[in-house]
VOPAGU-2260 file (C-alpha; in pm, 1 decimal, decimal comma):
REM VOPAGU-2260
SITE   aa  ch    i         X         Y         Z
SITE  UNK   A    0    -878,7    -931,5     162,8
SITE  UNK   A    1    -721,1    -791,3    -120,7
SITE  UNK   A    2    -461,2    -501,6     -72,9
SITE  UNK   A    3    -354,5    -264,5    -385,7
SITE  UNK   A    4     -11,8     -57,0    -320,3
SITE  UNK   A    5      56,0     235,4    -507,3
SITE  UNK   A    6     445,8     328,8    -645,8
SITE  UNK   A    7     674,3      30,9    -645,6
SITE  UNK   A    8    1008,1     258,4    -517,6
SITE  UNK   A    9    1158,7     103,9    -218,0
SITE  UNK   A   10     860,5     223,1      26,6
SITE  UNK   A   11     569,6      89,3    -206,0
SITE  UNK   A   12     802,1    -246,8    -215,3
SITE  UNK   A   13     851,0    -263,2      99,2
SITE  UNK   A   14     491,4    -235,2     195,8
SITE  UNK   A   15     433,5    -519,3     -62,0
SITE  UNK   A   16     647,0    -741,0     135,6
SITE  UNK   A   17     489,8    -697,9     459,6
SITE  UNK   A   18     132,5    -759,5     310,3
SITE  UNK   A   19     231,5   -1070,0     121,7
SITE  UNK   A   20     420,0   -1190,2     446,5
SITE  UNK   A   21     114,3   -1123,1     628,4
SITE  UNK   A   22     -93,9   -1330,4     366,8
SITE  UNK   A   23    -283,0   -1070,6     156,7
SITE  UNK   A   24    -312,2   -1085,1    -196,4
SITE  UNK   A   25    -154,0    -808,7    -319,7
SITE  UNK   A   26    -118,6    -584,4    -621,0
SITE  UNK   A   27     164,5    -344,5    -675,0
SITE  UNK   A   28      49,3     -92,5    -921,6
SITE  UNK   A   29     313,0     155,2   -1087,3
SITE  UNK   A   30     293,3     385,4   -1424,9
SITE  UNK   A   31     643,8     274,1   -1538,1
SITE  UNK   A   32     676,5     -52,0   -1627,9
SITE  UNK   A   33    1031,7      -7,6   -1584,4
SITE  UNK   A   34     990,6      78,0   -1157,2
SITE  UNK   A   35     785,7    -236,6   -1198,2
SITE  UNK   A   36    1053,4    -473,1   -1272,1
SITE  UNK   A   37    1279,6    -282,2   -1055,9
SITE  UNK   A   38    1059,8    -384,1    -764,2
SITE  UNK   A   39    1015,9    -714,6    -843,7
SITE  UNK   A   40    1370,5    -775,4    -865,5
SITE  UNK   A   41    1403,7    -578,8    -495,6
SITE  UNK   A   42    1116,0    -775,1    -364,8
SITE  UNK   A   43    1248,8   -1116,3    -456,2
SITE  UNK   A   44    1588,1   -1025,7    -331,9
SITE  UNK   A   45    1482,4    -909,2      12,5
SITE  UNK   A   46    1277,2   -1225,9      39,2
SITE  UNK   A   47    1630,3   -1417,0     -63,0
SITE  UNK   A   48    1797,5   -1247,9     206,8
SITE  UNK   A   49    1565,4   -1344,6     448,5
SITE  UNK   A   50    1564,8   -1674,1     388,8
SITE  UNK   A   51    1916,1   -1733,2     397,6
SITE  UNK   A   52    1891,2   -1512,3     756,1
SITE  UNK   A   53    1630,8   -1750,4     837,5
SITE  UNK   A   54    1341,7   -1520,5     899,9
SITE  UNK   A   55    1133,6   -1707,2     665,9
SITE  UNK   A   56    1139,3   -2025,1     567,0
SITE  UNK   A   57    1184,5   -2146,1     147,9
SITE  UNK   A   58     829,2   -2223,2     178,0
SITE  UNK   A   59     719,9   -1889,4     345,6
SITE  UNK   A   60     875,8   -1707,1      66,1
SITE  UNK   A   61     706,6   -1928,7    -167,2
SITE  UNK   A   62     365,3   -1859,3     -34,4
SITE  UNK   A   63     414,3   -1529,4     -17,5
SITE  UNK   A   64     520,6   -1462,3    -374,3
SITE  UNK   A   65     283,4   -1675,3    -516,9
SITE  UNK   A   66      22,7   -1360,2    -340,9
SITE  UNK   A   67     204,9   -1096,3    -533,9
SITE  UNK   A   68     116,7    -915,5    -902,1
SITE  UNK   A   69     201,1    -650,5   -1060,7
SITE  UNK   A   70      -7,3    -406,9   -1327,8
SITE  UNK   A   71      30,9     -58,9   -1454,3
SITE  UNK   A   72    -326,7     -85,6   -1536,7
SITE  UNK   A   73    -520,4     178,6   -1339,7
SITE  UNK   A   74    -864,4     -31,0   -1408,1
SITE  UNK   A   75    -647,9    -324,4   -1185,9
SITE  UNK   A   76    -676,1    -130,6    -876,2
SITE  UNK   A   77    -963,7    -230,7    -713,3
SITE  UNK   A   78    -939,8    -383,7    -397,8
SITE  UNK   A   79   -1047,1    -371,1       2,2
SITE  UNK   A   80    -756,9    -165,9     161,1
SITE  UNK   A   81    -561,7      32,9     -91,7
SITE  UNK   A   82    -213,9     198,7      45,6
SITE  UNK   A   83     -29,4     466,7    -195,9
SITE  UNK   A   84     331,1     528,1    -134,7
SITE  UNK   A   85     384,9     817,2    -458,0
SITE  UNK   A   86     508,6    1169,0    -468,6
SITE  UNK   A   87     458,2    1373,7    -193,1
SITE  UNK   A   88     220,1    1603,4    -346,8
SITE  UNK   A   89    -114,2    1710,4    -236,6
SITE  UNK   A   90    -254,6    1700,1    -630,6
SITE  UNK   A   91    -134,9    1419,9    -687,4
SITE  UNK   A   92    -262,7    1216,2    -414,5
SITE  UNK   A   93    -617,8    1396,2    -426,4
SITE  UNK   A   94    -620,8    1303,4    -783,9
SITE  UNK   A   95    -503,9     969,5    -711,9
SITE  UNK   A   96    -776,5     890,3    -464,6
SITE  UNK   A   97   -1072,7    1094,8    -642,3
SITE  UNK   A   98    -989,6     826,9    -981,2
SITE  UNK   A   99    -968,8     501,7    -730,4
SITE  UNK   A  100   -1303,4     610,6    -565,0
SITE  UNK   A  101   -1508,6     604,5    -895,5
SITE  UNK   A  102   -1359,5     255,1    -972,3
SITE  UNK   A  103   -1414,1      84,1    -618,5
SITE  UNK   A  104   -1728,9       5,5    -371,6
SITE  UNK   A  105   -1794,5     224,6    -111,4
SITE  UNK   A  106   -1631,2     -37,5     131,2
SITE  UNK   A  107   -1246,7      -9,8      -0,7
SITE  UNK   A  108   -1023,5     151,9     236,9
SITE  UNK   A  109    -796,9     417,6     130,9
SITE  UNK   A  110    -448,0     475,9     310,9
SITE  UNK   A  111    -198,2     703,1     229,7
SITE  UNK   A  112     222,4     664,2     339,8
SITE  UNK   A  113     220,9     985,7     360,8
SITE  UNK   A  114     440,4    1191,2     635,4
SITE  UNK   A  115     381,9    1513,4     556,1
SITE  UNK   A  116      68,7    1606,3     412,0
SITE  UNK   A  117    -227,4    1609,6     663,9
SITE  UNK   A  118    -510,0    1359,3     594,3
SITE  UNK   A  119    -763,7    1631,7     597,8
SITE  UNK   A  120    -654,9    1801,1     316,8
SITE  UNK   A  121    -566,2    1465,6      98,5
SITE  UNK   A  122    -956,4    1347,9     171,1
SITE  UNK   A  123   -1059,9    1684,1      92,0
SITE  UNK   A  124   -1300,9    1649,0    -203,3
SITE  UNK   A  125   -1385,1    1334,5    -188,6
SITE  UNK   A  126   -1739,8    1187,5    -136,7
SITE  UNK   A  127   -1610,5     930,4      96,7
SITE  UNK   A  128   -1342,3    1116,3     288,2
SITE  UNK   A  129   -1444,1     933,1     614,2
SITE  UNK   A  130   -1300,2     586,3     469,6
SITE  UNK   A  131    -935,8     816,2     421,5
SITE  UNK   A  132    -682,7     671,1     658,4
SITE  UNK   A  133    -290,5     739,0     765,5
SITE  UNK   A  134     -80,0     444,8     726,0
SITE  UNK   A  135     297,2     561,4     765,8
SITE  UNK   A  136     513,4     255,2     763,6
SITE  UNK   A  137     913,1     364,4     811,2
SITE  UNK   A  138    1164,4     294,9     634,9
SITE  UNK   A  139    1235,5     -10,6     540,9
SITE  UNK   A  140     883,9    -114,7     559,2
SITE  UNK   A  141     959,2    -472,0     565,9
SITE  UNK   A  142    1183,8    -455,5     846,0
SITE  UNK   A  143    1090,9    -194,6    1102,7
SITE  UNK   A  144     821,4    -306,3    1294,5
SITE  UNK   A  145     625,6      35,3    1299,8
SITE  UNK   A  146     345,2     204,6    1127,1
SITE  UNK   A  147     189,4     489,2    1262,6
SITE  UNK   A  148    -169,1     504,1    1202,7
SITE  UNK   A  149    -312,2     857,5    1168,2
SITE  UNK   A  150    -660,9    1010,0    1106,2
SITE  UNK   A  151    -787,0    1280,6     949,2
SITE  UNK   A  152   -1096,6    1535,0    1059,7
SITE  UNK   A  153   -1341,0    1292,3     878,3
SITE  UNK   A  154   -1191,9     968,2     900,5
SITE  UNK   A  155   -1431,3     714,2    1070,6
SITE  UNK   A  156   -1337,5     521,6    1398,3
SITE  UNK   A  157   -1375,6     193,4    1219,4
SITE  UNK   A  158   -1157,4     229,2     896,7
SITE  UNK   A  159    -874,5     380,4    1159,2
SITE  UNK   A  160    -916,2       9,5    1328,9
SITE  UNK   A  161    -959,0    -171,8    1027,5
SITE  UNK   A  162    -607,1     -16,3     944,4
SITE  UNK   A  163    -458,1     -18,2    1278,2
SITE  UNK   A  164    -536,5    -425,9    1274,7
């Protein structure tokens, strides 16, 4: 499985780090190429730190960077689960997920980090909004071990278990 995250700030970093931990493949997509390299700098020093912690092992973090890219290439964001973690703004994220639904199959999973903006109204629009999914991971995502999974008026029963797993 392939995961795309959306914004590389501390959140969209964070959520990096738990999905290459976890295995995935994972692509950390950003407009600024500058944000970019700020979160692969933060990404490589969290996985330093726990290392020398030993949380992971030298190999662990190995493994899991060698599951990590980076693109500010909108076309690069096709995958099976895609998570953003932008702007809190209802435009924005129905914007966001009305472009990534022309560009993947029918079968990618869209999540959103949001905490504020009800899943109804992001899906809103779309011709998929059943595959639209909460993921809210706190702060930092790499660390606390919760994610509250929320769904919206449409959302199916199997994408909220596909993203609850």
């Amino acid at each position: 499985m392939k995961i795309a995250v959306i914004g590389s700030g501390v959140m969209g970093s964070g959520i990096a780090i738990s999905s290459i931990l976890k295995g995935y493949s994972t692509l950390v997509y950003d407009i600024h190429e500058n944000q970019l390299e700020k979160s692969k700098n933060y990404i490589q020093k969290q996985l330093d730190q726990s290392t020398e912690k030993g949380r992971i092992t030298n190999e662990q973090k190995i493994e899991a960077l060698s599951k990590l890219e980076f693109s500010s290439d909108f076309d690069a964001l096709r995958a099976d689960f895609i998570i953003e973690a932008i702007l809190e703004q209802l435009p924005l994220k129905r914007e966001l997920f009305q472009k990534l639904e022309s560009i993947n199959s029918s079968e990618c999973i869209f999540a959103t980090n949001t905490s504020s903006i009800p899943i109804t109204q992001i899906a809103s629009g779309l011709l998929h909004p059943e595959r639209v999914v909460g993921v809210h991971f706190f702060n930092p995502a790499h660390i606390m071990k919760l994610v509250e999974i929320i769904s919206g008026a449409a959302t199916s029963n199997e994408i909220a278990e596909k993203a609850y797993k």
